[in-house]
C-alpha positions as CSV (number, residue, x, y, z in Angstrom):
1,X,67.3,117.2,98.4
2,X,69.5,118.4,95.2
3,X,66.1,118.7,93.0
4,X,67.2,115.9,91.0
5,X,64.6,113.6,89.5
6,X,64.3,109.6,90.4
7,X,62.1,107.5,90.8
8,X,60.5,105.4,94.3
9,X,62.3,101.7,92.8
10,X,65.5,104.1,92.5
11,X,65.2,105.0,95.9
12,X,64.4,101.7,97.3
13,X,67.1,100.1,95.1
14,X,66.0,96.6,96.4
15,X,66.5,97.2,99.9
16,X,63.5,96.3,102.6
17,X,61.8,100.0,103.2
18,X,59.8,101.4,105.7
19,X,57.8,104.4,103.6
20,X,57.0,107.2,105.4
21,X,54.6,109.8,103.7
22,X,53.7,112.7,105.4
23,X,52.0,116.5,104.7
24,X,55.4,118.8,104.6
25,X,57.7,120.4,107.3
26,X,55.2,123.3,108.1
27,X,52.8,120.0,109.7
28,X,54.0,120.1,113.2
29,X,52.3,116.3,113.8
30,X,54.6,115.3,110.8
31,X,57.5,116.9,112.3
32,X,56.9,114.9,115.8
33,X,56.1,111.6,114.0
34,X,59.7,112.1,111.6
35,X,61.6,113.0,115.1
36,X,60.0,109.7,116.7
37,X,61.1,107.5,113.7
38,X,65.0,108.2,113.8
39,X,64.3,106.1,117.2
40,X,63.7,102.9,114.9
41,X,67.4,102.9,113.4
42,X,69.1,100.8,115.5
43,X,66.5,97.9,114.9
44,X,66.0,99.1,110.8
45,X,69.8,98.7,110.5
46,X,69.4,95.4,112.7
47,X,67.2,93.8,109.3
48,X,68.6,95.1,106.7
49,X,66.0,98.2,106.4
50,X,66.2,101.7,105.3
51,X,63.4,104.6,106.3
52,X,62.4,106.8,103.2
53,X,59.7,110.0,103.7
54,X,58.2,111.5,101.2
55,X,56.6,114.7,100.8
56,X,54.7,117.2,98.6
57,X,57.3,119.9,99.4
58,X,59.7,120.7,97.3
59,X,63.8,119.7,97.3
60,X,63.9,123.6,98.6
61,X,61.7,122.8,101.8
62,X,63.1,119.2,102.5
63,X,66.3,120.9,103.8
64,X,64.7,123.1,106.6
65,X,62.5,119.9,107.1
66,X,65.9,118.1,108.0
67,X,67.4,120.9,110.3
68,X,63.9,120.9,112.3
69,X,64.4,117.3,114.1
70,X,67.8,116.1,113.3
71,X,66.6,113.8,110.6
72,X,69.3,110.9,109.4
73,X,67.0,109.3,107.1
74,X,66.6,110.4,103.5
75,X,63.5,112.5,102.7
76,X,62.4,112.7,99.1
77,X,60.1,115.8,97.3
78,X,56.8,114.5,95.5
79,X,55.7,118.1,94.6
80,X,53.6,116.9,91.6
81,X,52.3,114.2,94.1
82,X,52.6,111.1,91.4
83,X,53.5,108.7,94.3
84,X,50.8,110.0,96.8
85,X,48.3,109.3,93.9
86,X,49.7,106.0,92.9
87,X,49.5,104.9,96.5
88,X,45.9,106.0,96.4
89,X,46.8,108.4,99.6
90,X,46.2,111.5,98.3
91,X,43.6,114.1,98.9
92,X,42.8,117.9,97.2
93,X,42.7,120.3,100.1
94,X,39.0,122.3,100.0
95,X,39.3,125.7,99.3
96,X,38.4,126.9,102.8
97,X,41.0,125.0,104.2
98,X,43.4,126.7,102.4
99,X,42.2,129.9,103.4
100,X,42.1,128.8,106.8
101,X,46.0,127.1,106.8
102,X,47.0,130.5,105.2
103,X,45.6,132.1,108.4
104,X,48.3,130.2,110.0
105,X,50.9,131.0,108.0
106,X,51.1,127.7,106.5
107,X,51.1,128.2,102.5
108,X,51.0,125.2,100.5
109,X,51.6,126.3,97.2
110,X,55.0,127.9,98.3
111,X,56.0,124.7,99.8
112,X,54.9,122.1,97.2
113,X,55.7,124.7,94.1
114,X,52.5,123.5,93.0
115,X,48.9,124.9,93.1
116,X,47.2,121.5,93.1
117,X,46.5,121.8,96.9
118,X,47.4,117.7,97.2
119,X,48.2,116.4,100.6
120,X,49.1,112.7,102.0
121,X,46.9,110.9,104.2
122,X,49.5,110.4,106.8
123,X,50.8,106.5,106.3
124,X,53.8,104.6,106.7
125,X,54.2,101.1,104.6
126,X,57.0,98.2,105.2
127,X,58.0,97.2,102.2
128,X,60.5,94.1,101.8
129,X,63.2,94.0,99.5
130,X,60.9,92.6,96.8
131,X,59.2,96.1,96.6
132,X,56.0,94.0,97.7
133,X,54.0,96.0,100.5
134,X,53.8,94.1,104.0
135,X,52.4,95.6,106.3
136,X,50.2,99.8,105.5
137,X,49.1,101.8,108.5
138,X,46.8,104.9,106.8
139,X,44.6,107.1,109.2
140,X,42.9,110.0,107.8
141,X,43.0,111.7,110.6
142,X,46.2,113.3,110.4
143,X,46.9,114.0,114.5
144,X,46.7,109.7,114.6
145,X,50.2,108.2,113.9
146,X,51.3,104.7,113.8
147,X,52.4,103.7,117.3
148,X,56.4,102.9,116.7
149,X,56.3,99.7,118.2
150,X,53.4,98.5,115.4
151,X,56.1,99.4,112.6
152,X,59.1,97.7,114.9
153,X,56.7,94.4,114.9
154,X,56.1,94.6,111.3
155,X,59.6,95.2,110.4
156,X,60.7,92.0,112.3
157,X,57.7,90.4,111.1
158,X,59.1,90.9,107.6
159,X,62.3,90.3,107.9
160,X,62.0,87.0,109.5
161,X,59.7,85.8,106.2
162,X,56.5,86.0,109.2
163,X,54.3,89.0,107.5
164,X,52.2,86.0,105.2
165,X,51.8,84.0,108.1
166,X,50.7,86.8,110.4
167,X,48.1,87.9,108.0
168,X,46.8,84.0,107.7
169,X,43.9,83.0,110.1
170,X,45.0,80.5,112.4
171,X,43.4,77.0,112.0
């Protein structure tokens, strides 16, 4: 939110994670999905977890982002989308899409700061305090969100050393 730089091992700072990323504040599916998470505290603060969401918008857009569902999680700006490309998420918006979100008032240069045109393919990842990735939920299609009771599962799964196991075909 201040606009100052860091980096995604800063902000996990060894702690087990659930990673949120999602398009920006002006995404009213994004918006829902961020309001629904602050329901998963109780059982985050239960293990040992923290909720991080990250965004192409800018520091500048985060804070209206915040004010929209009475968010108590941190949210973090990836304007130049470095992380959305390092988690192989993200995707260049086609020109007459663009157009077409501009029809809806929804302008994404002004609220990345950027004129790459680079959006998240909604996901959410559980990360345990190891910075190893557990458990990744990614649906392209953007109006599909992880059901909260799949990331709850996972979270527990996680921090009762289960995830391995779970993954394993039984014998």
């Amino acid at each position: 939110l201040s606009g100052a730089s860091t980096t995604l091992a800063a902000e996990l700072g060894g702690k087990p994670t659930v990673l949120v990323f999602y398009r920006g504040g002006w995404c009213p599916y994004c918006n829902l999905q961020l309001s629904e998470l602050r329901k998963l505290g109780p059982d985050l603060a239960t293990h040992g977890f923290q909720l991080l969401a990250i965004s192409p918008d800018r520091a500048e857009e985060l804070g209206k982002t915040l004010k929209k569902g009475d968010i108590d999680f941190a949210l973090v700006s990836d304007s130049h989308a470095d992380a959305l490309q390092a988690f192989g998420i993200a995707f260049r918006v086609d020109d007459s899409t663009v157009e077409k979100y501009q029809g809806f008032g929804i302008d994404l240069e002004h609220a990345s700061g950027e004129t790459h045109h680079i959006l998240p393919v909604p996901s959410v990842f559980v990360i345990d305090a190891a910075g190893v990735i557990q458990f990744a939920y990614v649906n392209p299609d953007y109006r599909t969100r992880v059901p909260l009771r799949m990331v709850r599962a996972a979270v527990e799964a996680v921090a009762l050393g289960e995830a391995g196991r779970l993954l394993k075909p039984a014998r």
